[in-house]
PDB file of N, CA, C and O in Angstrom:
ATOM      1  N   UNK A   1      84.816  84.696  97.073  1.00  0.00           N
ATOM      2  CA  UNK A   1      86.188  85.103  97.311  1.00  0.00           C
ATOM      3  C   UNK A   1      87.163  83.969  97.019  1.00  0.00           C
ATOM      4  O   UNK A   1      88.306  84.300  96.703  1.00  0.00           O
ATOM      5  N   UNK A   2      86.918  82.921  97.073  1.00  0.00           N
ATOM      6  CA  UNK A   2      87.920  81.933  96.853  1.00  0.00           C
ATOM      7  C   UNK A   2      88.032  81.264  95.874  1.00  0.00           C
ATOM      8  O   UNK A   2      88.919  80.422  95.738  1.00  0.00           O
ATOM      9  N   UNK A   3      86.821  81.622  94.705  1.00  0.00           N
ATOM     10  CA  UNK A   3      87.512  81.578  93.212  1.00  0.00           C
ATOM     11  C   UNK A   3      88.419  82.739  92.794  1.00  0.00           C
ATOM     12  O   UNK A   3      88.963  82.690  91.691  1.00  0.00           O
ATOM     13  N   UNK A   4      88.579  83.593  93.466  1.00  0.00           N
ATOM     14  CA  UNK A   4      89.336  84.914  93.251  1.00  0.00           C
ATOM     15  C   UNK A   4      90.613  84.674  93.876  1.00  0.00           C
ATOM     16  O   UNK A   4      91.517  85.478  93.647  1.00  0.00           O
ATOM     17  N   UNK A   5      90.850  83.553  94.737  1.00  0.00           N
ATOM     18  CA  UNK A   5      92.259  82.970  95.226  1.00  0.00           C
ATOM     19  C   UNK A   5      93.310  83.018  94.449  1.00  0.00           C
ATOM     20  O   UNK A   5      94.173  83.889  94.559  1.00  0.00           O
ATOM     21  N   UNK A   6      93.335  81.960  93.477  1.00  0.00           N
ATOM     22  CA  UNK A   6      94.625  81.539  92.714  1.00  0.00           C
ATOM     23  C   UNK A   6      95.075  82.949  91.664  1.00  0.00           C
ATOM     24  O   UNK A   6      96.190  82.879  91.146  1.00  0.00           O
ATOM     25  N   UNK A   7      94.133  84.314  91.340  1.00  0.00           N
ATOM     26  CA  UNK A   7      94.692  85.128  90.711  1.00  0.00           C
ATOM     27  C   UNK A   7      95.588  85.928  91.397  1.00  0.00           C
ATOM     28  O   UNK A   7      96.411  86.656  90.842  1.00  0.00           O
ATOM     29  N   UNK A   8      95.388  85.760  93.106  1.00  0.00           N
ATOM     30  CA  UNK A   8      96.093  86.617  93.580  1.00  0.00           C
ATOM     31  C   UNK A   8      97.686  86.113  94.071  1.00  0.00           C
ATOM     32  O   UNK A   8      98.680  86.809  94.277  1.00  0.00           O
ATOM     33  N   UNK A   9      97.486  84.459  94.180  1.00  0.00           N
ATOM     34  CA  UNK A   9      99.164  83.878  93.968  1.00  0.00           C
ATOM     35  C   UNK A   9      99.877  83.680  93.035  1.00  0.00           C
ATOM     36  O   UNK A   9     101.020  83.266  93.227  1.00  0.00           O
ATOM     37  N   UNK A  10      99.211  84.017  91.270  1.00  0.00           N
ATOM     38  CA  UNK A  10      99.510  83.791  90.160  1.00  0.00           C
ATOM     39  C   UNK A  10     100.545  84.593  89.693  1.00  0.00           C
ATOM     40  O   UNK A  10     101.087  84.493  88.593  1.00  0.00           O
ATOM     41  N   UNK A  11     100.883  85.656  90.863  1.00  0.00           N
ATOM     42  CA  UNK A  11     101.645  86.275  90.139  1.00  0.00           C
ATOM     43  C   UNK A  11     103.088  87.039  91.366  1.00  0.00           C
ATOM     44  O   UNK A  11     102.947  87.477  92.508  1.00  0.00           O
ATOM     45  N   UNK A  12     104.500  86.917  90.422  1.00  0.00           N
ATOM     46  CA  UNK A  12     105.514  86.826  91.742  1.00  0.00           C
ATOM     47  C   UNK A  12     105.585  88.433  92.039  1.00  0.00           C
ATOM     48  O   UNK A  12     106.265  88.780  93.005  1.00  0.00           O
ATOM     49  N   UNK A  13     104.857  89.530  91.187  1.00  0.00           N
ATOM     50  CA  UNK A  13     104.902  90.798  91.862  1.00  0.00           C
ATOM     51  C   UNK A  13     103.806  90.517  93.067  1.00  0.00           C
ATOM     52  O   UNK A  13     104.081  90.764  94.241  1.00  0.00           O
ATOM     53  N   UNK A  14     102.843  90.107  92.752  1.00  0.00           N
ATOM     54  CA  UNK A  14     102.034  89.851  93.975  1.00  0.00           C
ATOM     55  C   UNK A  14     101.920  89.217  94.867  1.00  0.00           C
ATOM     56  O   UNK A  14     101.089  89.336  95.767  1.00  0.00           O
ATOM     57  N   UNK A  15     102.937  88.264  94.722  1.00  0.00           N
ATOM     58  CA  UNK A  15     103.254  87.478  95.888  1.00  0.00           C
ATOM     59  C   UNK A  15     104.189  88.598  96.906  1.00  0.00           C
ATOM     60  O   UNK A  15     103.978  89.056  98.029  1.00  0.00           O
ATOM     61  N   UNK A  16     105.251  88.766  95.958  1.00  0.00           N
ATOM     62  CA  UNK A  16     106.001  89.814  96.748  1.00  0.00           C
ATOM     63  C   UNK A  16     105.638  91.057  97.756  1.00  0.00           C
ATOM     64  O   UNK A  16     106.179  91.508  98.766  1.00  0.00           O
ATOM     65  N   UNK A  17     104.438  91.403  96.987  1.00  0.00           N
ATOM     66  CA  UNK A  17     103.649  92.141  98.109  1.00  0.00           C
ATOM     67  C   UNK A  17     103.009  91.586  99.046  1.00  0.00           C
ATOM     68  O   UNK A  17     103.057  92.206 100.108  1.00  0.00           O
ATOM     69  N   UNK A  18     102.403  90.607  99.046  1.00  0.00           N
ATOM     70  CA  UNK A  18     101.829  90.073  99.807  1.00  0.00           C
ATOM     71  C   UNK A  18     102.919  89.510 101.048  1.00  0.00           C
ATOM     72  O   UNK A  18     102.531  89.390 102.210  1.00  0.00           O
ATOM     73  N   UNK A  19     103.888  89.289 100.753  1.00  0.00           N
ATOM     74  CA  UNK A  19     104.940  88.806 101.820  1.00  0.00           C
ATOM     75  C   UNK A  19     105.352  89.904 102.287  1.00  0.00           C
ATOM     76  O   UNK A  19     105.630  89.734 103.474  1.00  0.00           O
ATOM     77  N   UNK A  20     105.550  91.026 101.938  1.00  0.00           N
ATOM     78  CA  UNK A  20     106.386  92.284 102.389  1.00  0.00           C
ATOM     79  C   UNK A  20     104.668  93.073 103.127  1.00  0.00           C
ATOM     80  O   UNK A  20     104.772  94.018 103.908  1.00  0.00           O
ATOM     81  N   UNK A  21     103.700  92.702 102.864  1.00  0.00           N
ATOM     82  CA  UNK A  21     102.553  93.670 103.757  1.00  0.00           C
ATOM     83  C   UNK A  21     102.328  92.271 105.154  1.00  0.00           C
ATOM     84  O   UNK A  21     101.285  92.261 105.808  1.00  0.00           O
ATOM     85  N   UNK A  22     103.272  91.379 105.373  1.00  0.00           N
ATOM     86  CA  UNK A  22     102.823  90.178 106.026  1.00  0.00           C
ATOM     87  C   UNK A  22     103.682  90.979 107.506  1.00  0.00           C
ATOM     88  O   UNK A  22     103.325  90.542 108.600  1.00  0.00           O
ATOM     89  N   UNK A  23     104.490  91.818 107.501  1.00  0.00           N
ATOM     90  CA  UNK A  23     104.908  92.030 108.617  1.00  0.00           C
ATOM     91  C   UNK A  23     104.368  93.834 109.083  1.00  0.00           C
ATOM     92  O   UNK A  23     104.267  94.188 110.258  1.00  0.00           O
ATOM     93  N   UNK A  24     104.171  94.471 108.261  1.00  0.00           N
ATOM     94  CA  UNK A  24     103.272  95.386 108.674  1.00  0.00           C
ATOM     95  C   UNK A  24     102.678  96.199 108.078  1.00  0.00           C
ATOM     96  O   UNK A  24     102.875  95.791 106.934  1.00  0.00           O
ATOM     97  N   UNK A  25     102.007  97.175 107.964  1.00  0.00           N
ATOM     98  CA  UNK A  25     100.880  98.011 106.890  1.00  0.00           C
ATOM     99  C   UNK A  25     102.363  98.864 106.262  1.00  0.00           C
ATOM    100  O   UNK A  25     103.365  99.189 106.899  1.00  0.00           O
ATOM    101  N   UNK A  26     102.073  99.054 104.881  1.00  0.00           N
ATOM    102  CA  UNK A  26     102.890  99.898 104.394  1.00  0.00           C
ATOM    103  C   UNK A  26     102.408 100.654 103.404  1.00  0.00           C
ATOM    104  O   UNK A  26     101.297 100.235 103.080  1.00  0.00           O
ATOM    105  N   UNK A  27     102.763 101.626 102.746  1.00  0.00           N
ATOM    106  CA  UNK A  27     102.430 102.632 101.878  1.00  0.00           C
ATOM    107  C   UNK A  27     103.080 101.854 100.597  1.00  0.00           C
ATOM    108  O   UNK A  27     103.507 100.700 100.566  1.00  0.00           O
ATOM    109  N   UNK A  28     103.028 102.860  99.511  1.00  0.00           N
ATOM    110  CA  UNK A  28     103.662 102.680  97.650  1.00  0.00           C
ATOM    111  C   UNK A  28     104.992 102.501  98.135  1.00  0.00           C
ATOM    112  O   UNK A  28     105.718 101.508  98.090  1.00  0.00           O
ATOM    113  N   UNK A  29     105.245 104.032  98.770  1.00  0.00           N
ATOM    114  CA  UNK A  29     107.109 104.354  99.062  1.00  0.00           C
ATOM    115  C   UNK A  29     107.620 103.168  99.752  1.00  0.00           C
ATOM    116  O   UNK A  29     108.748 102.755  99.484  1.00  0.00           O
ATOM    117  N   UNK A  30     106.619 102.384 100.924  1.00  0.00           N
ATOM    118  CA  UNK A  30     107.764 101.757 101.506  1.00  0.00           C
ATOM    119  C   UNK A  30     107.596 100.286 100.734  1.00  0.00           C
ATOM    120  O   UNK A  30     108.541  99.502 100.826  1.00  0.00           O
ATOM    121  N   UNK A  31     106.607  99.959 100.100  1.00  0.00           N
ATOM    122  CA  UNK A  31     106.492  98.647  99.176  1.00  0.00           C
ATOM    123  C   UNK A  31     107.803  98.534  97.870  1.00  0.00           C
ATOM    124  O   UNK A  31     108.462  97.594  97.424  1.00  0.00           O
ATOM    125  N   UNK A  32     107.741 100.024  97.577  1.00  0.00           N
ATOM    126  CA  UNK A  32     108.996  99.871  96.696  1.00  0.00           C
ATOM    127  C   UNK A  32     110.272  99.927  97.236  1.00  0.00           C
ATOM    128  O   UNK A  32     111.152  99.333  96.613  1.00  0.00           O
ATOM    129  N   UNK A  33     110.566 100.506  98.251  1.00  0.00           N
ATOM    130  CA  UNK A  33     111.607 100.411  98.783  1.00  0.00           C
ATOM    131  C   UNK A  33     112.227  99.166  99.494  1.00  0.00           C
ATOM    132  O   UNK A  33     113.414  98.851  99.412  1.00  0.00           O
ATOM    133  N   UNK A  34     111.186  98.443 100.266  1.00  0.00           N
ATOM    134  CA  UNK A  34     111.538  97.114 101.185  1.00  0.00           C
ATOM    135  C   UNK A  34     111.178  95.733 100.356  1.00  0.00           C
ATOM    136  O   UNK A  34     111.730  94.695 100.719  1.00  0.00           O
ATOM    137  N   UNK A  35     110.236  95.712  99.221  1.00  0.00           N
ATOM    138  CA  UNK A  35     110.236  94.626  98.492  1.00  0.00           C
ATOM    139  C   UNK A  35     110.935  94.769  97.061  1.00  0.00           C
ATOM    140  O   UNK A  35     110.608  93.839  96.323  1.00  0.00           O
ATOM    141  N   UNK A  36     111.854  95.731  96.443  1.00  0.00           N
ATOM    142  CA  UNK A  36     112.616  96.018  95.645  1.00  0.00           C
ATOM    143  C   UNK A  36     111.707  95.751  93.712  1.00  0.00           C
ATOM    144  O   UNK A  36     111.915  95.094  92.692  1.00  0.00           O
ATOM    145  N   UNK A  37     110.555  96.910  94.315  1.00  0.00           N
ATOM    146  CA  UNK A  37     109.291  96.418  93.246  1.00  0.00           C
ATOM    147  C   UNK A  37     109.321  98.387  92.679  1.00  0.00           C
ATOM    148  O   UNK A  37     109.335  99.364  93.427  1.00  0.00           O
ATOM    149  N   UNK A  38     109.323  98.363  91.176  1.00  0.00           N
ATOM    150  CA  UNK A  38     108.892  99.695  90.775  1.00  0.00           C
ATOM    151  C   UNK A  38     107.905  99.601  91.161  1.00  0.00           C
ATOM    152  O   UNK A  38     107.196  98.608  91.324  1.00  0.00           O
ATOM    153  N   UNK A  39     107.596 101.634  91.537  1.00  0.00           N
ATOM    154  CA  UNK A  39     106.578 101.942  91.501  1.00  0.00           C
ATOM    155  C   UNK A  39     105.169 101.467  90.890  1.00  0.00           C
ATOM    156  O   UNK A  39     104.237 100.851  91.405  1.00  0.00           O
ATOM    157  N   UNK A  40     105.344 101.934  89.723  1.00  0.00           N
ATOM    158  CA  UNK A  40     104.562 101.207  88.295  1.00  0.00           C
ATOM    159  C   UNK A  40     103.525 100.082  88.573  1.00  0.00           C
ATOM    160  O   UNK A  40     102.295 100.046  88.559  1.00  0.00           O
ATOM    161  N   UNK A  41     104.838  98.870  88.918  1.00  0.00           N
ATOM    162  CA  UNK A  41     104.226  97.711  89.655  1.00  0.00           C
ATOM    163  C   UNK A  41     103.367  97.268  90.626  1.00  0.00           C
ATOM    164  O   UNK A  41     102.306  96.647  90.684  1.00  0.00           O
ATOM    165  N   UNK A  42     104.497  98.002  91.694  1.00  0.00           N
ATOM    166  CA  UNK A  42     103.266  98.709  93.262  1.00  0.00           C
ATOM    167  C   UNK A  42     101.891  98.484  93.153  1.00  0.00           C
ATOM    168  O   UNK A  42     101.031  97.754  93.646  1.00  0.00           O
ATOM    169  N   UNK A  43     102.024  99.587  92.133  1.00  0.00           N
ATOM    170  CA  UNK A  43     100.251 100.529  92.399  1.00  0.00           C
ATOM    171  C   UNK A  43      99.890  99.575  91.069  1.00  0.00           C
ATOM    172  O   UNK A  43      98.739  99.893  91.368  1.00  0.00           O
ATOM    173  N   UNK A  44      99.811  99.073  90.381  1.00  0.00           N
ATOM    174  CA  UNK A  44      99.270  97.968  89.710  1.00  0.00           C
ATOM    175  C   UNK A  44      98.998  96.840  90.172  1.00  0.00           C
ATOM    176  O   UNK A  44      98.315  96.151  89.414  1.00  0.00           O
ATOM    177  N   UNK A  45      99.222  96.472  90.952  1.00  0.00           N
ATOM    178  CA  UNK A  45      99.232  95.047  91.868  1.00  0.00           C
ATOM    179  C   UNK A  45      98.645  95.205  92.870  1.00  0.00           C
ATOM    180  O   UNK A  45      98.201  94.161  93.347  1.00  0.00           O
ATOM    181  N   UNK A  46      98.382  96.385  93.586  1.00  0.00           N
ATOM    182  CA  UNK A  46      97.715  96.861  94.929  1.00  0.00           C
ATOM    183  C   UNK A  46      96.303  96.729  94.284  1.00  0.00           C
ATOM    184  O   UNK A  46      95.471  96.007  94.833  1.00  0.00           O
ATOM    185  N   UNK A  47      95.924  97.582  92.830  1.00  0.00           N
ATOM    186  CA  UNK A  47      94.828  97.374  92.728  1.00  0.00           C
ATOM    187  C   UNK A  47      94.100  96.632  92.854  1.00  0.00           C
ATOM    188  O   UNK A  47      93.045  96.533  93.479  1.00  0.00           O
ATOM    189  N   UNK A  48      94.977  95.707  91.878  1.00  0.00           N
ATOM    190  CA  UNK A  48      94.423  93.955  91.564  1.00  0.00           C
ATOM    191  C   UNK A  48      94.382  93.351  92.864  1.00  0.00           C
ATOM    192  O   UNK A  48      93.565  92.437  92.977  1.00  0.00           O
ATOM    193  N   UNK A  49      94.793  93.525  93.467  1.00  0.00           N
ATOM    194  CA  UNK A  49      94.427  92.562  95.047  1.00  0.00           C
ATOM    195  C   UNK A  49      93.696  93.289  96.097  1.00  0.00           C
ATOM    196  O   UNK A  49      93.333  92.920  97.214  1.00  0.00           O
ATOM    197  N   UNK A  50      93.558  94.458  95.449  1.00  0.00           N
ATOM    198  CA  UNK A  50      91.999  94.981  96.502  1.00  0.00           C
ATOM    199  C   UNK A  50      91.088  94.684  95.410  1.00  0.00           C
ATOM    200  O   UNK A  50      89.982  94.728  95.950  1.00  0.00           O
ATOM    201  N   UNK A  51      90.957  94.469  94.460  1.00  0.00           N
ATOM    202  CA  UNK A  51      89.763  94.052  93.588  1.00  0.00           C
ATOM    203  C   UNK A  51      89.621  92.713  93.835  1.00  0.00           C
ATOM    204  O   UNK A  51      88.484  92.251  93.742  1.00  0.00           O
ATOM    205  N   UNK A  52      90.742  91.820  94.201  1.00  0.00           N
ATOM    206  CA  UNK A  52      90.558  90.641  94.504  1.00  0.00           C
ATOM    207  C   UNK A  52      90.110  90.316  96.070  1.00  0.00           C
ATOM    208  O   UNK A  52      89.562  89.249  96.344  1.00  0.00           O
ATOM    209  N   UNK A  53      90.356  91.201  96.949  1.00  0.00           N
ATOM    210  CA  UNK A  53      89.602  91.187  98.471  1.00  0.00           C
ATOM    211  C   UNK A  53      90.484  90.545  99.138  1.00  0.00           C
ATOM    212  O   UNK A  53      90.115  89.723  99.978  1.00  0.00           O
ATOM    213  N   UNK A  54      91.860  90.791  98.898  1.00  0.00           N
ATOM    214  CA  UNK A  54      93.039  90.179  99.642  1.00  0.00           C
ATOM    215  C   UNK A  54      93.506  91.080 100.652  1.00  0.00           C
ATOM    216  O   UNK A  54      93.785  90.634 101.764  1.00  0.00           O
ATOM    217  N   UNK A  55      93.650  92.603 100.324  1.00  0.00           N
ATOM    218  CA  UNK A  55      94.091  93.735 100.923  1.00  0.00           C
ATOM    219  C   UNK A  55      93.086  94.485 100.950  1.00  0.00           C
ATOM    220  O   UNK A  55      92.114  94.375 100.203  1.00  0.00           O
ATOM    221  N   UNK A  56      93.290  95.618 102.135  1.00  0.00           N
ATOM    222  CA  UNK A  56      92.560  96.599 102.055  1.00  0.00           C
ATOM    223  C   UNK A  56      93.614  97.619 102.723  1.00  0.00           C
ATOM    224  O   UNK A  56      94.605  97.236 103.345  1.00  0.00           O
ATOM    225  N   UNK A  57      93.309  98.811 102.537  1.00  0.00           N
ATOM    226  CA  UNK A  57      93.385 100.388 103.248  1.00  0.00           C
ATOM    227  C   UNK A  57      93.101 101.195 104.114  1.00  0.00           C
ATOM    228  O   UNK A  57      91.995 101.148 104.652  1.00  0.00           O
ATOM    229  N   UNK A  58      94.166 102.260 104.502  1.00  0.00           N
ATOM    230  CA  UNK A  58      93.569 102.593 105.931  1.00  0.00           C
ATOM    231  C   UNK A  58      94.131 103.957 105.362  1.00  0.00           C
ATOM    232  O   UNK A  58      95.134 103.800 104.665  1.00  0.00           O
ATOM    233  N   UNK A  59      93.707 105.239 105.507  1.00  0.00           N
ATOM    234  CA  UNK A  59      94.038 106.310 105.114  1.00  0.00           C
ATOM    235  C   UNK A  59      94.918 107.456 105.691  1.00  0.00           C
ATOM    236  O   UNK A  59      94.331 108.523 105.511  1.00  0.00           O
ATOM    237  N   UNK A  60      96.009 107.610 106.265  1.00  0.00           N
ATOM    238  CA  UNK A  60      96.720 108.274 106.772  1.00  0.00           C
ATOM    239  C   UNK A  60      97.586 109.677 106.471  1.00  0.00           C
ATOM    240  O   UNK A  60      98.803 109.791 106.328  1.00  0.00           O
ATOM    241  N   UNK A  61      96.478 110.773 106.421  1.00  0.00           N
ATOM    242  CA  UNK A  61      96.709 111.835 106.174  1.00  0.00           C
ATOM    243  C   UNK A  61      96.464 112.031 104.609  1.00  0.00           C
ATOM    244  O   UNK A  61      95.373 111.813 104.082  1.00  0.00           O
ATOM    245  N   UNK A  62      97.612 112.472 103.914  1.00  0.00           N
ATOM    246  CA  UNK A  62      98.028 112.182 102.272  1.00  0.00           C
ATOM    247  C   UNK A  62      98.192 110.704 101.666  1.00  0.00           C
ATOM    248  O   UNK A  62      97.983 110.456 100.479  1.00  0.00           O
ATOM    249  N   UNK A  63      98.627 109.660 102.707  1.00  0.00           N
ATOM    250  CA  UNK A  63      98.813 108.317 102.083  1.00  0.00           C
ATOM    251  C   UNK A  63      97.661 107.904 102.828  1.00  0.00           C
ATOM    252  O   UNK A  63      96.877 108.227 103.720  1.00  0.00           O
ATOM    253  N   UNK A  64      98.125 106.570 101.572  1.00  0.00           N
ATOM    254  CA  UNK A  64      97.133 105.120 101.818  1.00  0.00           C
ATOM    255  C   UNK A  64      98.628 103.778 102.056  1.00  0.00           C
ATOM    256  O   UNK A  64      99.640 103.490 101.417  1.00  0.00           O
ATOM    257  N   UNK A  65      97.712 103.105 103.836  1.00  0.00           N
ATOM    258  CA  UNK A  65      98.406 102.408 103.849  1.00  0.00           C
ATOM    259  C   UNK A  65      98.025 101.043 103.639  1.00  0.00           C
ATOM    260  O   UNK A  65      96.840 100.777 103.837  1.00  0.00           O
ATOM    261  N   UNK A  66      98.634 100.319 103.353  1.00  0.00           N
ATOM    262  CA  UNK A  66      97.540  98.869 102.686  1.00  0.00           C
ATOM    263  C   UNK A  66      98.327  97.886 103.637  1.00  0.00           C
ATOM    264  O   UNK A  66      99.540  97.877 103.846  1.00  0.00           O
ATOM    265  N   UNK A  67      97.125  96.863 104.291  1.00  0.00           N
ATOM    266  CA  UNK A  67      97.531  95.727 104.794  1.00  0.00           C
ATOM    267  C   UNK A  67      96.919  94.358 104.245  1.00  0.00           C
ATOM    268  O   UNK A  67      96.203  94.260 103.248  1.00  0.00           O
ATOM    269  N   UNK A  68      97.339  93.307 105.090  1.00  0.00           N
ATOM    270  CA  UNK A  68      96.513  91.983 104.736  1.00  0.00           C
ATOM    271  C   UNK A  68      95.545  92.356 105.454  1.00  0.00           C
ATOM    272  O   UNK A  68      95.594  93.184 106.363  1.00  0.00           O
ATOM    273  N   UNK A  69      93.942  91.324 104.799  1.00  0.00           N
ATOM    274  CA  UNK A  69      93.186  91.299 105.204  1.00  0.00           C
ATOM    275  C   UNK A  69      93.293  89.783 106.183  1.00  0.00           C
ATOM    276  O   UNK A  69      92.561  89.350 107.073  1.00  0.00           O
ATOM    277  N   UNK A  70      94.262  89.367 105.698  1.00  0.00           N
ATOM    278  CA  UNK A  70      94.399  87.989 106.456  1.00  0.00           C
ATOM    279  C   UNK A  70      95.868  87.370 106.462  1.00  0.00           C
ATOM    280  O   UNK A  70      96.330  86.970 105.393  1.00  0.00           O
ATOM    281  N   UNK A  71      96.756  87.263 107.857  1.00  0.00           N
ATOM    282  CA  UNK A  71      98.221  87.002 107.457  1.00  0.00           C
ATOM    283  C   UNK A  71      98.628  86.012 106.718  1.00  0.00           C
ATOM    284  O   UNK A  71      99.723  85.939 106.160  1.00  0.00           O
ATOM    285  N   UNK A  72      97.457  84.949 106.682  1.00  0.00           N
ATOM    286  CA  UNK A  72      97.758  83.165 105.957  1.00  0.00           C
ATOM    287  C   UNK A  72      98.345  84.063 104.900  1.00  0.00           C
ATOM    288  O   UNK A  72      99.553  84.245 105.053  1.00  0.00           O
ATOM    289  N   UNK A  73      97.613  84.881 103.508  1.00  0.00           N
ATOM    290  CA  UNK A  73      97.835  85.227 102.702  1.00  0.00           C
ATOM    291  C   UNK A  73      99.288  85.513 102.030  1.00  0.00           C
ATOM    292  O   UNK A  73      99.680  85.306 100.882  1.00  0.00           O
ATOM    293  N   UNK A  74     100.174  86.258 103.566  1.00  0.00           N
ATOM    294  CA  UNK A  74     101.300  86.334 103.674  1.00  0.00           C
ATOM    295  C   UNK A  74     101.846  85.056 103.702  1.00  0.00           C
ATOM    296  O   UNK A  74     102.128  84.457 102.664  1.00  0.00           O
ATOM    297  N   UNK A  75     102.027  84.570 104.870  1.00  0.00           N
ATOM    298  CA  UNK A  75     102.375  83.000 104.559  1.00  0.00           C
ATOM    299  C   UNK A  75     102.393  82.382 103.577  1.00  0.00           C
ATOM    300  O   UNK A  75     103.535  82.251 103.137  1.00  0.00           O
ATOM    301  N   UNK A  76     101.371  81.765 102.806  1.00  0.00           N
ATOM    302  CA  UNK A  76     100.994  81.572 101.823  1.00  0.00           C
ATOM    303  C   UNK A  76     101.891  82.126 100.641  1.00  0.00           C
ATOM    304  O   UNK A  76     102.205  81.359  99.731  1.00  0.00           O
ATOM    305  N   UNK A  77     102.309  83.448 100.639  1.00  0.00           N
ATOM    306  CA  UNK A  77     102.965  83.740  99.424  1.00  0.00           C
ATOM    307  C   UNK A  77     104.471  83.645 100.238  1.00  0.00           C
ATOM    308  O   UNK A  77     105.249  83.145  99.426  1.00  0.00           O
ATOM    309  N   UNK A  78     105.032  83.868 101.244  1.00  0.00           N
ATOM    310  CA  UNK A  78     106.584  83.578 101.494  1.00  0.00           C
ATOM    311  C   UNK A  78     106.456  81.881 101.068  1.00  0.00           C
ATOM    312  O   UNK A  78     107.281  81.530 100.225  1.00  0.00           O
ATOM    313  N   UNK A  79     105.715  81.042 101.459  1.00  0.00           N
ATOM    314  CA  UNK A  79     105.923  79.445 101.166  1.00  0.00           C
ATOM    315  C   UNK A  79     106.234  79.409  99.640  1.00  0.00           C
ATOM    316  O   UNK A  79     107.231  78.949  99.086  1.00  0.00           O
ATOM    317  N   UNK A  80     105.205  79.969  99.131  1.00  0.00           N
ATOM    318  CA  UNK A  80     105.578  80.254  97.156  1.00  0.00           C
ATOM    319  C   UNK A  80     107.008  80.329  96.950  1.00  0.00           C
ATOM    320  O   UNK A  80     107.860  79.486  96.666  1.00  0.00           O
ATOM    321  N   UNK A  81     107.037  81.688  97.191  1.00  0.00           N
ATOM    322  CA  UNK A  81     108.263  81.943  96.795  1.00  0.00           C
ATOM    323  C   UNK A  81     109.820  81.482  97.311  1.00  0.00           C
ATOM    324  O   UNK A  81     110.925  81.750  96.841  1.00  0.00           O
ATOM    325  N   UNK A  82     109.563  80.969  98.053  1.00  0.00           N
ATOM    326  CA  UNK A  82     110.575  79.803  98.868  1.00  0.00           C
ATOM    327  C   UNK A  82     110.659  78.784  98.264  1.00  0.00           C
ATOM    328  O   UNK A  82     111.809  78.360  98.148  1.00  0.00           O
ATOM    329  N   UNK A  83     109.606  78.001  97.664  1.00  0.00           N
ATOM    330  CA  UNK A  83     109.439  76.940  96.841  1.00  0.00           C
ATOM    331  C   UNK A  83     110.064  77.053  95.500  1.00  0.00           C
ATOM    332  O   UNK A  83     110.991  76.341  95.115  1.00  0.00           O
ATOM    333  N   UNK A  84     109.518  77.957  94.842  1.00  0.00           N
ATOM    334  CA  UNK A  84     110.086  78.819  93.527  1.00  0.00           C
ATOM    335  C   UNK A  84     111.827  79.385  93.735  1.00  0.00           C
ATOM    336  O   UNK A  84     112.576  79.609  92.784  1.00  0.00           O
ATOM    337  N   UNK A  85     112.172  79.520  95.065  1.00  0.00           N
ATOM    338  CA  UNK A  85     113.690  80.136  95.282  1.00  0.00           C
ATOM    339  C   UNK A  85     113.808  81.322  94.971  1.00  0.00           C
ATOM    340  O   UNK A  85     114.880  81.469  94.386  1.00  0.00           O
ATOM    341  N   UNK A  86     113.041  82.606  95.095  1.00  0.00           N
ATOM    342  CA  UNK A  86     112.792  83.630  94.572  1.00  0.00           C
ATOM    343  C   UNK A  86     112.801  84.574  95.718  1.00  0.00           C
ATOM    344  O   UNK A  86     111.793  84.537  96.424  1.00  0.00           O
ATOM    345  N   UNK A  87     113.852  85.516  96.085  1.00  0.00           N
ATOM    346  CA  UNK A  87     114.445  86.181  96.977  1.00  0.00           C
ATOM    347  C   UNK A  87     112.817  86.982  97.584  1.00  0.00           C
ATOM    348  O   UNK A  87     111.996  87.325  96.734  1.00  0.00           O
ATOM    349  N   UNK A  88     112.584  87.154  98.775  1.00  0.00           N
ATOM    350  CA  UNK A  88     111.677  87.745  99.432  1.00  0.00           C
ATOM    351  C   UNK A  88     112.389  89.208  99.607  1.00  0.00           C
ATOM    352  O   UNK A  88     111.809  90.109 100.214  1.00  0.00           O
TER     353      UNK A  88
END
């Protein structure tokens, strides 16, 4: 898992998720809505970081809601993008 690290901070859509799932489980709708990310993006980036074992899912009715598997992760990407100056 932790050669699989740096692909999942490599990138500022995925950081962005990763900071916006740091305060609570959210769905596609509310990832695009509260981290200001197309759809498109969303669900492209969700993949890649459950393939990477960063996030996982919890199934709620019709949706899927995705959280951290670990909050550092969150952390970790608000410090990024703070560093970078790149609106959370």
């Amino acid at each position: 898992m932790m050669k699989k690290m740096p692909k999942a901070f490599s990138n500022i859509t995925r950081l962005k998720i990763l900071s916006c799932l740091m305060d609570e489980k959210r769905n596609v709708n509310g990832l695009v809505k509260n981290c200001g990310l197309s759809q498109s993006a969303v669900s492209q980036h969700l993949k890649k970081l459950k393939d990477l074992e960063v996030i996982d899912y919890e199934n709620r009715g019709r949706d899927r809601f995705y959280k951290l598997k670990n909050n550092k992760f969150g952390n970790i990407s608000k410090m990024i993008l703070k560093l970078m100056k790149i609106d959370q």
